[in-house]
N, C-alpha and C positions, 0 to 999 in steps of 0.2 A: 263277190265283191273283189274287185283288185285294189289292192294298194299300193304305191310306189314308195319307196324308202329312200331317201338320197337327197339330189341336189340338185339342180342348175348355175353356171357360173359363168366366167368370163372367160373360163377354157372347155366347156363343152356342159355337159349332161352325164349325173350320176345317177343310176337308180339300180336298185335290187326290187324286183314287180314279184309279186306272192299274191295269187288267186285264191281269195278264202275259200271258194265255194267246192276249189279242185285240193285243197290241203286236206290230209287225213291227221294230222296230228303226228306224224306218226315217229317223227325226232327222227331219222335218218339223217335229215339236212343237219343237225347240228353238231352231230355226233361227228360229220366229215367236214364240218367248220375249222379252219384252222386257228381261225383268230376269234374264235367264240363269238361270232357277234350276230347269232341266233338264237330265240330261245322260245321257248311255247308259251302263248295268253289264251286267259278261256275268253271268246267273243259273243255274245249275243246273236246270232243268223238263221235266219228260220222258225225263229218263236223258240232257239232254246239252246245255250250253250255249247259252243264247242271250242275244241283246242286245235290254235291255228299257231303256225310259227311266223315268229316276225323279226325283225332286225331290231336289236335294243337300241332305244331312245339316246344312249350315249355315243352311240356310231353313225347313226344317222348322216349328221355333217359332217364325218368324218372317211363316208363310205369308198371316194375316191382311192383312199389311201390303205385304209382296210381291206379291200379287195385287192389291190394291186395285184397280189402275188401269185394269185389265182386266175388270171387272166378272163378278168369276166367279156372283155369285148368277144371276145370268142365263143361265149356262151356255152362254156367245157368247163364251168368250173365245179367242185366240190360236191358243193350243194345242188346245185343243177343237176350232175349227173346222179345223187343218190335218190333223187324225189321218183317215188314210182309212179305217181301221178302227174308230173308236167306242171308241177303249181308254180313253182320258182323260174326266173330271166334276167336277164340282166340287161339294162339297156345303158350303155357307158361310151359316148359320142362325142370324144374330145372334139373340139375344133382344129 
């Protein structure tokens, strides 16, 4: 399952996308977070829990600003590049 994290506005499209089915759990991504705004939930998928990282509820609307420094329009950042599996993107499409 993907999820998108983030926002739509009147200056473009924020999202941090996390592919449960490709995440291992495996906390790399967060550990290379700089601004902590990843953390691990166990999910229900496949008839039976597992531990997927996801962007905390409090950053959500905020993800524009959070990520900035990371340059996620370029798809190089942090988290991106620690995931060995390809689960994390960023799709961040100011107008």
């Amino acid at each position: 399952m993907i999820t998108y994290y983030g926002y739509t506005d009147g200056s473009g499209a924020y999202y941090v996308i996390i592919d449960s089915d490709k995440c291992i759990g495996c906390k790399k991504c967060i550990k290379q977070c700089p601004k902590n705004a990843l953390q691990i939930e166990m999910e229900f998928i496949d008839l039976e829990d597992k531990p997927i990282a996801v962007i905390k509820k409090e950053y959500c609307n905020k993800i524009k600003y959070i990520c900035a420094e990371c340059k996620p329009e370029k798809n190089q950042t942090p988290c991106i590049l620690s995931c060995p599996t390809e689960a994390i993107k960023c799709d961040f499409a100011p107008h």
